[in-house]
Each structure stands twice: as C-alpha cells, then as structure tokens.
C-alpha positions in Angstrom: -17.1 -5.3 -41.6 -18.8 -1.8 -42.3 -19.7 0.3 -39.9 -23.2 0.3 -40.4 -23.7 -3.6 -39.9 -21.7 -2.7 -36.6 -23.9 -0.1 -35.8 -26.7 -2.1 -36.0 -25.1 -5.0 -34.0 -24.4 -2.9 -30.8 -27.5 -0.2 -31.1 -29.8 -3.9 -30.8 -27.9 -4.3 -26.8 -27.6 -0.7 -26.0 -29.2 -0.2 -23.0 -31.9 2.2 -22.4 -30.7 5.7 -20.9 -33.6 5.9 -18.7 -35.7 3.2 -17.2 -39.7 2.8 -18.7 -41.2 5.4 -15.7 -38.5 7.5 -15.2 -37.7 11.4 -17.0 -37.3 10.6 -20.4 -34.0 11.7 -22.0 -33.7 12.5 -25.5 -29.7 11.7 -27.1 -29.1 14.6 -30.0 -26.3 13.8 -32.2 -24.1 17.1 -33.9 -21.6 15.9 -36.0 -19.9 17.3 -39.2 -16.4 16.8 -40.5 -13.7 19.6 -39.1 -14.3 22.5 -39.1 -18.0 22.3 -39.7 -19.2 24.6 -36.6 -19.7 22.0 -34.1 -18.8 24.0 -31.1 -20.0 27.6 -32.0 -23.5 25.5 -32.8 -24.0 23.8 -29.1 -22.7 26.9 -27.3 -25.1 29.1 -29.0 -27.8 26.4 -28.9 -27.7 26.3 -24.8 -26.9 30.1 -24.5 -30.4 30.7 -26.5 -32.4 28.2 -24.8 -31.0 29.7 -21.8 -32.2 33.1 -22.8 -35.3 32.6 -25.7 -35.4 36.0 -26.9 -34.4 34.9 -30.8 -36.3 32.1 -30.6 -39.7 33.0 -32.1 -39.3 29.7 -34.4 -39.6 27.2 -31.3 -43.0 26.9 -30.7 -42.6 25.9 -26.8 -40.5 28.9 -26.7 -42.8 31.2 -28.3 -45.9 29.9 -26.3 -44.3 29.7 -22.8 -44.2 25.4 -23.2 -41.1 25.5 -21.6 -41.6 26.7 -17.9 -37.3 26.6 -17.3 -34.3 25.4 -18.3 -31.1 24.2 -16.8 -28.0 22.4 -16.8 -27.4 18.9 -15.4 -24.2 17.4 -13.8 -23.1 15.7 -16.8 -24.7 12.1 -16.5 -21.9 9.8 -18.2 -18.6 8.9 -16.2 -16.6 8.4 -19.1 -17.4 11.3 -21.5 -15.9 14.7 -21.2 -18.4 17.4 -20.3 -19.2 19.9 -23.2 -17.3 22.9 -22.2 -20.0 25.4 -22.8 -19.1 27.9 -19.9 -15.3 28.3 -21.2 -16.5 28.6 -25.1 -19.1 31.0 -24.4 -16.4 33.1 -22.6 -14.2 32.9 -26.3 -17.5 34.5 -27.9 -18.0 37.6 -25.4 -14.4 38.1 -24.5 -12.6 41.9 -25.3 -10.3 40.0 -27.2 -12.3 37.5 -29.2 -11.6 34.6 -30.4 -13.5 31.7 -32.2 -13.7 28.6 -29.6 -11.3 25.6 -29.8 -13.0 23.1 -31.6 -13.5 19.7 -29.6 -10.6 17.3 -29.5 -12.8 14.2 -28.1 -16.5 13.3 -27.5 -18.1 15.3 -25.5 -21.9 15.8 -23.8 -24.2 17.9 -21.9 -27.1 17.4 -20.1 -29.9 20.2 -20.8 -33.0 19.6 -18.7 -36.4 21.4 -19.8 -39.3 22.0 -17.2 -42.5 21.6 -19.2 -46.1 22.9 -18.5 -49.1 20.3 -18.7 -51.0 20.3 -22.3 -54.4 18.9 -23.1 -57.8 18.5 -21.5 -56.4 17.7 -18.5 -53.3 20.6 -17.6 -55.1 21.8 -15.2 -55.2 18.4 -13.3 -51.8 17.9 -14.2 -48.2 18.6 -13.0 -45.4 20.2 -15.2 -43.1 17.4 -16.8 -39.5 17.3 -17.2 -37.2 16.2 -20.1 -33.8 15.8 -20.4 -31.6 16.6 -23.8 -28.0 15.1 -24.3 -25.7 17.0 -26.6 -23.2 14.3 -28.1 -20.5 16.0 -29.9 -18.4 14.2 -31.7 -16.9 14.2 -35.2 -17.6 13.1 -38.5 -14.6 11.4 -39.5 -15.2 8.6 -37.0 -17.4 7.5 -38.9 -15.5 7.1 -42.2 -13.4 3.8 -41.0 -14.5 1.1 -42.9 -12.0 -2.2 -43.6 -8.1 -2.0 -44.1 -8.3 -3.1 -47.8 -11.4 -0.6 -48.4 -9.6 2.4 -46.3 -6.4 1.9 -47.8 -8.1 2.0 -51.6 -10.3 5.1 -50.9 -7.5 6.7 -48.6 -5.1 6.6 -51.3 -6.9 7.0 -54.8 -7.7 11.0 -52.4 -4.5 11.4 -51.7 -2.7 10.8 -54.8 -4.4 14.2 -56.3 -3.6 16.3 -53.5 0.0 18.3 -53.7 -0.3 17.9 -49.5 0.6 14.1 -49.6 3.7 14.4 -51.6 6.2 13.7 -48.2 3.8 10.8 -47.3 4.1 9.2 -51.3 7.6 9.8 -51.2 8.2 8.0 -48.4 5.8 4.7 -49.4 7.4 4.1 -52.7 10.1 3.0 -50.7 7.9 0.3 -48.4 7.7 -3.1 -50.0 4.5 -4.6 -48.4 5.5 -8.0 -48.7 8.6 -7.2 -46.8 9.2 -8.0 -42.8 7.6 -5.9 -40.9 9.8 -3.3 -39.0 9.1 -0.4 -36.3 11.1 2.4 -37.5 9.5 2.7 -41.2 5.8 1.8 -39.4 6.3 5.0 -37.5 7.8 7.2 -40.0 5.3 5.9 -42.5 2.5 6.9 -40.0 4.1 10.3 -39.3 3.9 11.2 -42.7 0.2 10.1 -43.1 -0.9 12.5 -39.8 1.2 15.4 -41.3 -0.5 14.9 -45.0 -4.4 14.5 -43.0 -3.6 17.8 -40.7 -2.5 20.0 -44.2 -5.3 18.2 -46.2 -7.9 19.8 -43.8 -6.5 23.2 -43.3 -6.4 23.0 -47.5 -10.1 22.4 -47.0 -10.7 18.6 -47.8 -12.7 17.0 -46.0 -12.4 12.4 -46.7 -9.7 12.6 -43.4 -9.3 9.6 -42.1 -8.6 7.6 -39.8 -10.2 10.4 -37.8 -7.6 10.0 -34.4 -5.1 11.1 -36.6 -6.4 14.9 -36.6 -6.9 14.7 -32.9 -3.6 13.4 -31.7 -4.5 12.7 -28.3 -3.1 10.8 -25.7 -2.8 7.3 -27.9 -0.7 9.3 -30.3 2.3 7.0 -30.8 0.8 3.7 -29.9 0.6 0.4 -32.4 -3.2 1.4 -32.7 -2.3 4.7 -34.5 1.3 3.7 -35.9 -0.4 2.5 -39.3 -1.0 3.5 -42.8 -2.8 3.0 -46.0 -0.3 0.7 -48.3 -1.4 -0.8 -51.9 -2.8 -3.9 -51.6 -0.6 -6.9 -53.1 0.3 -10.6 -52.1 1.9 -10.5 -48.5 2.2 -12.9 -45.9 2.4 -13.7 -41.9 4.7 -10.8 -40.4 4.8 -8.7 -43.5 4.3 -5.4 -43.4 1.2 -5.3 -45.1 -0.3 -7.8 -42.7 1.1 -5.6 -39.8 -0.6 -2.6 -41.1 -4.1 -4.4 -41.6 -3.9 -5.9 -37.9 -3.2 -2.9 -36.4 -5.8 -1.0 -38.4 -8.0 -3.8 -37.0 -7.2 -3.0 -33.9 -8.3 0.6 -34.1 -11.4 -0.4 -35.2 -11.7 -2.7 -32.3 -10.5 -0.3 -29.3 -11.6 3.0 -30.4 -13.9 2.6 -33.4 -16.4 0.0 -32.0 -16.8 1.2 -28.1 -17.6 4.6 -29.6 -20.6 2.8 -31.6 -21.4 0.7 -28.5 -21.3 3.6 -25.9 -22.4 6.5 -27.8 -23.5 6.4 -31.5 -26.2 3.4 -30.9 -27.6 5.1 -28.5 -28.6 8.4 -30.9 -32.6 10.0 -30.7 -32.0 12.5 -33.0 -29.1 14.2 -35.0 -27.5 17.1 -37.0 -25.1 17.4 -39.5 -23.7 20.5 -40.3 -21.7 21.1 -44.0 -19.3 23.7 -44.4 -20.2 23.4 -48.0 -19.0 27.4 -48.7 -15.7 26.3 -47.9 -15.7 23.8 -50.6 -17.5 25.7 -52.5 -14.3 28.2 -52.7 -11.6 25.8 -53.0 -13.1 24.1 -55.9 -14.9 21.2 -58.0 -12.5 18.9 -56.4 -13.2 19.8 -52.6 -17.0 19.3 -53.3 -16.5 15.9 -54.8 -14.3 15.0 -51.9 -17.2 16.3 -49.7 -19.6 14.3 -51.3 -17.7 11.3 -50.5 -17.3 11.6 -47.2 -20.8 12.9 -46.4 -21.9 9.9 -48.7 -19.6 7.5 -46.1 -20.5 9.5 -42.8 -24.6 8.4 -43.3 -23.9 4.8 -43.8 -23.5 4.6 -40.6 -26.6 6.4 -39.5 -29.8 4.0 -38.2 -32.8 5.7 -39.4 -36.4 5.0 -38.6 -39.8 5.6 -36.7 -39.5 5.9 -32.9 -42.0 3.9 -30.7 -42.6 2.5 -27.4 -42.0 -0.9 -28.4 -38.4 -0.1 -30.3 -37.8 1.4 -26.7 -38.6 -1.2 -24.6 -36.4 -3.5 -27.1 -33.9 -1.7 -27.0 -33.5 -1.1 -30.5 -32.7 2.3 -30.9 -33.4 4.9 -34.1 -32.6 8.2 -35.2 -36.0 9.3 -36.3 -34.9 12.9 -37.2 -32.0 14.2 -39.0 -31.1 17.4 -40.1 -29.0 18.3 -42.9 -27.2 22.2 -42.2 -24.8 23.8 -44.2 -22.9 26.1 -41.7 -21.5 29.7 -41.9 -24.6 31.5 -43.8 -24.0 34.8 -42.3 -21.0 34.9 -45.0 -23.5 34.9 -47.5 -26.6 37.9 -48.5 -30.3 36.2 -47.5 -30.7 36.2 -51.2 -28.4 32.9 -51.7 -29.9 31.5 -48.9 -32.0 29.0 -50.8 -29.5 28.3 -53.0 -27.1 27.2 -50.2 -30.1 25.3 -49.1 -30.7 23.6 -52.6 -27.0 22.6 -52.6 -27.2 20.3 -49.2 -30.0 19.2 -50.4 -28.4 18.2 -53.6 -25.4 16.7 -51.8 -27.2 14.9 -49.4 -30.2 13.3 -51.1 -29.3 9.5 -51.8 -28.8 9.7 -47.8 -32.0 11.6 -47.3 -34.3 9.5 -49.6 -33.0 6.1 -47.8 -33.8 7.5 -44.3 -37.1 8.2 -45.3 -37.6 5.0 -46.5 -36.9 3.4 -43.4 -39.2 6.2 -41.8 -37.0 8.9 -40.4 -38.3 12.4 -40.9 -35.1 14.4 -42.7 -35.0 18.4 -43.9 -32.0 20.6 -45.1 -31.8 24.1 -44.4 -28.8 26.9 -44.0 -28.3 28.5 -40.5 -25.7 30.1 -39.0 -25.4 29.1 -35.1 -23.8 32.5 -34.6 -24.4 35.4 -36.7 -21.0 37.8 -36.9 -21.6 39.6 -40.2 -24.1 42.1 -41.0 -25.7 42.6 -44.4 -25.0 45.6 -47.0 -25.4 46.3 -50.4 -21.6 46.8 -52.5 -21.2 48.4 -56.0 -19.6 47.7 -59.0 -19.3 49.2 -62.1 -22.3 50.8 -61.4 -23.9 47.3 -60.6 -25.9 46.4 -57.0 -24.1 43.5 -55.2 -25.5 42.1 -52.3 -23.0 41.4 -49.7 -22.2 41.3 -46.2 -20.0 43.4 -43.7 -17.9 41.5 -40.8 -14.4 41.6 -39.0 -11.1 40.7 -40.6 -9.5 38.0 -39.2 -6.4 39.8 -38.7 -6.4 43.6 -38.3 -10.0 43.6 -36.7 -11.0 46.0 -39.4 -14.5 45.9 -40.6 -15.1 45.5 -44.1 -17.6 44.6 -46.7 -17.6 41.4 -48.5 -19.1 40.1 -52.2 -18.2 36.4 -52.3 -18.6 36.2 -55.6 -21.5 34.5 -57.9 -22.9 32.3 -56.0 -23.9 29.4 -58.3 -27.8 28.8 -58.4 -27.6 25.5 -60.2 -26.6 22.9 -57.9 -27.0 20.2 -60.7 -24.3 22.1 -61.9 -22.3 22.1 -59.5 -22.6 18.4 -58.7 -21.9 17.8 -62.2 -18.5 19.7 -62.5 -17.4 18.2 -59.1 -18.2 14.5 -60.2 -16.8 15.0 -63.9 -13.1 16.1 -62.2 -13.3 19.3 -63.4 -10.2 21.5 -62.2 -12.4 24.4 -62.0 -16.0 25.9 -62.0 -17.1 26.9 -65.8 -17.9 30.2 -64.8 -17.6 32.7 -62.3 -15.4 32.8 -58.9 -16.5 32.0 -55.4 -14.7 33.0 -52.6 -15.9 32.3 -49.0 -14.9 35.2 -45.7 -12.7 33.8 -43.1 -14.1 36.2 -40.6 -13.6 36.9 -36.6 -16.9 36.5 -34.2 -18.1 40.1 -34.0 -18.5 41.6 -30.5 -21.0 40.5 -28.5 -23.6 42.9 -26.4 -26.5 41.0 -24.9 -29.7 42.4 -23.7 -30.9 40.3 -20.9 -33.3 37.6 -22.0 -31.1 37.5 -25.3 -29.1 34.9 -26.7 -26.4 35.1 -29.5 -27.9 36.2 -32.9 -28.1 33.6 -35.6 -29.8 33.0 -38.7 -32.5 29.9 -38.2 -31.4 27.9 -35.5 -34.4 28.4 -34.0 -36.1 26.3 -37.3 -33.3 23.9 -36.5 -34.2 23.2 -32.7 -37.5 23.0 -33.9 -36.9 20.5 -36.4 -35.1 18.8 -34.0 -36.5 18.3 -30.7 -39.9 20.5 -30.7 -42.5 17.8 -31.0 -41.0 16.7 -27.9 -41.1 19.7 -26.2 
C-alpha cells in the first residue's frame, strides 16, 4: 500500500478545518528533507509578515491589503506549537546560533485582518483569514511497503562507506531464522547510527524518517526494525517479524500523520538544499532525485473549489518548488540554481499540473547572512559572496566554485553513476547567521521570499 493511495483514502474523510460560514483557514505545508531550512524559513516568514518592510513582492503587503497581522493560540490539541518566539531569539542573539531544527510536527496559527475590495468596500467590513504553518519533514513521506523499503533502503546503502557497521552486522542475520529480540535491536541500532552519519554526509533517501528523530518511541517494537533481503521465510521468522513491525509503523505513526495532518494540506512548499548535493557529488544528487521523486507521490494536487470543500475532498492547489541557501551563491547563478530544481523536480511538476495544481520553482534564501563581493584570481573577476565562518566568527569571502549552467548535465552525470562531475569543483559555505540589526518595521533580509509568499498564499490575501 503506497502512500499516495493512503493519502487519498483519508484526505476523502478529513474533516473541514472550518465550518461553511465561518473565517476561512488556509493549511500551508513546508516540508523538505533535513536540513533543508524548514525552521529559518517559517521564523523569517512570520517575522516579515509581522514587520513588511522587505516585502515589496506581496502585493497585499505593498498595497496596504493586509490591515494587521497576529498570532493565534495554536488551534490543534495534539500538535506542538511552532516555536517561533525561541528561534527568532537564536537569530538575534549576541552569541548566534542557527535554530534547532524541528524534532516533530509542528503548527502555527497566523491570522491576517483584510480590507474590503471591489465595488462594494466601502459598504463592506474588513475580513479575516487564518494561515496554518505545518512543519513537518520530508522523509515521512518516503515509507512505502516493507519489501519496497527494504529493496530501495538497501540497494542506497550498500554504496555508502557510512553503512559499513550496519552490513556487517546483517550478513550475520538469517531471515528465515526465529525471530529473537537481542539481534532485532542491535540490528536496528546499527540502521539509526548508519541514517544519522548518512545525513550529516549529505544524503538525503533517510528513511524510515523516526529514525533521525529519536524521540520518545525510540526503543519500542514500532522502531526496533530493519531493512533485510527479501528470501523465503515463514511464521515467526525474522523476516516476517521485521515486515510486521514495519507494518506497524506505518499503521501508528505513518497513517495518523496522513489522516490528521497531510490530507488536510491547502497549499505547500518544498525547499531543496540542492547546493549541498551539489558539493558532495553526482551521487548525492541522484540520491536527491530519488527521494524528492518519492516525497511527491504522496502529494494530492488539483484545482480548489467550493464543491471539493464542502465534500471534503481536500487538494493542494499550489506548490512551490525552492532550492534553499541562495545567499551562498552570487545573483548571477541565481537562475541556474533555479533551472536545476526545475530540472529535478519536473516529472512531479508536470503531473500536478495535469491534475490542475498551479506549480513554480524559484531560489530564495528565507534568511540572507552573506553579503555579495567580487574575488580575484589570476587576474580574473570572480563573483562571490562574503559571510561568517562557522567557527572563528571571522568574515571572509567565498567563490564556490563553477557553478554548473547545464542542468541536463548535471542530471545526466548523477543518473549515469558518475563518481564525479566532468569538470570543475563546487564547493558550498557552511556559514553562521550574520548579526542581526533591525530597523523597526523590518523583517529579516532574504532573497525572494517575498515572491514565494506570494506564490503561495497572495491570491488569497
């Protein structure tokens, strides 16, 4: 059972978030796999809607649409709120820091006061609507069956030097054998400590996705499991052991996330850290490919209307595709960034606009910490950027390298197992936030997430 059949199961008895006549309430998705900029985007998202100076690009903005803007208590019981306040302290701190990134799903409940529009303003009072922030992360939505999982999990981990402790440990497992605790768990172990170096080595096909989180089920039968190959077992083997609990996941984490959350989607980002790929390699971008490829099978594009919303039938009708992190990069490779999501995520595109969703890529950067400069080289121009080290808090300019314009190319050496790119070097900055002085009525700088919001929500707005 794939997750898009299930998403299409529980998004048809999803309940409405508001009734017919009362505020609407608009559900925006941001997702991306780890380490993608999910946190630094929604904090600097409400801290510039909160103060709309850099936000010339949102219309309602720009033409004083939007009377005021405000938090709500967060509306859902069971979700953690979005902790906007503490991660917006990380950014303007003495010492700073970039924000933890989110161990859970999380929300927030941004409310916009609207002024009347049309013939009849004047007659008319200002209108409210509400925005939910759901942040959650991409890798839940890479689960598909045990035998499927297992396959995909393990033809991506027998190239990576970060699973050797996990494959030395499951040539020993016989999966025909009886089932026992003590190689389960050690088994398991092994898996969560290959997934946790795979993604600090930049890959990005993690799953099952609760094993990066290690949170409070950590331990249990539902994450003691792990990918085995596939032979003839029977009743109380350890094969079959593996592929119930694995079904059991599915069935206590997986699928209420679908049936309380995803189903329930209006709208939705993804955001690609496709320079970090970029840097480590042909092989990271393949494995990107993958999982972005898996991560929009689950998505349920098409048109919005009254009558979807009164069945209950729920559609993202807008998704946008945003590769992270372009401050590390001179304007000038801006649209080749751009060309690059684009390339990477247009099977996924074209089939959501099939089934009428509106879809766009673009490059932004939720939270602009590098500053732009021109370098030299053997008496060459380089156009490059300036930002904080990491460690040592010393500024210092940065040329990434040659940033490849041909994103066929690209595609082409990543799907053709190349071990490296044919020409040139790419390296991406692993910068600190730059300090932060606000003029009142600022927000954060960035580079177009004011096109994003736009994209996003500003025909609602």
């Amino acid at each position: 059972m794939v997750l898009s059949a299930l998403s299409n199961r529980v998004g048809g008895a999803a309940g409405a978030v508001t009734g017919l006549f009362a505020d609407p309430v608009v559900r925006l998705g941001v997702t991306g796999l780890s380490r993608a900029g999910k946190t630094v985007f929604i904090t600097s998202l409400v801290a510039n809607l909160f103060h709309s100076g850099r936000m010339s690009q949102l219309r309602s903005a720009a033409t004083v649409q939007i009377q005021s803007t405000f938090l709500q208590p967060q509306p859902d019981d069971t979700v953690a709120r979005f902790e906007y306040e503490r991660n917006l302290d990380a950014l303007l701190a003495a010492i700073l820091s970039w924000p933890d990134g989110a161990k859970t799903i999380s929300q927030l409940r941004w409310s916009f006061r609207l002024a009347p529009s049309g013939m009849l303003s004047a007659l008319s009072l200002p209108r409210m609507l509400h925005l939910d922030i759901v942040d959650y992360l991409g890798e839940w939505l890479l689960d598909l069956s045990y035998e499927q999982w297992a396959a995909a999990a393990l033809a991506s981990a027998e190239k990576r030097r970060e699973a050797r402790a996990f494959y030395a440990l499951l040539s020993g497992v016989d999966g025909s054998a009886p089932f026992d605790d003590v190689t389960a768990s050690g088994l398991a172990v092994a898996y969560a400590g290959y997934l946790q170096q795979a993604r600090w080595a930049g890959f990005s096909n993690l799953t099952p996705s609760q094993f990066l989180l290690l949170g409070e089920l950590a331990g249990s039968p539902v994450l003691t499991f792990a990918p085995l190959l596939i032979g003839e077992a029977g009743k109380g083997s350890f094969q079959a052991e593996m592929k119930r609990r694995f079904e059991a996941y599915k069935s206590k984490i997986v699928k209420p996330f679908f049936r309380d959350h995803f189903a329930k989607l209006d709208r939705q980002i993804v955001l690609v850290d496709l320079l970090k790929s970029l840097a480590d390699g042909p092989d990271a971008v393949a494995d990107m490919e993958r999982a972005m490829g898996a991560v929009l099978v689950a998505f349920r594009p098409g048109r919005r209307g009254f009558l979807k919303e009164v069945l209950r039938r729920k559609r993202i009708d807008r998704i946008l595709f945003a590769a992270s992190k372009a401050d590390h990069l001179h304007h000038l490779h801006h649209p080749a960034l751009t060309a690059m999501v684009e390339a990477l995520t247009q099977s996924a595109r074209d089939k959501a606009r099939f089934r009428g969703a509106l879809t766009a890529a673009m490059s932004i950067a939720a939270l602009r910490s590098t500053a732009e400069m021109d370098l030299s080289s053997d008496g060459r121009a380089l156009p490059g950027v300036k930002g904080l080290e990491k460690f040592g808090g010393k500024t210092v300019g940065f040329y990434p390298g040659e940033f490849p314009n041909s994103s066929a190319s690209v595609l082409y050496q990543a799907r053709s197992d190349s071990l490296d790119w044919d020409s040139g070097l790419f390296a991406d900055q692993n910068s600190a936030p730059s300090q932060l002085s606000l003029a009142p009525g600022v927000g954060p700088p960035h580079i177009r997430l004011d096109k994003a919001v736009e994209f996003l929500i500003g025909d609602l707005l």
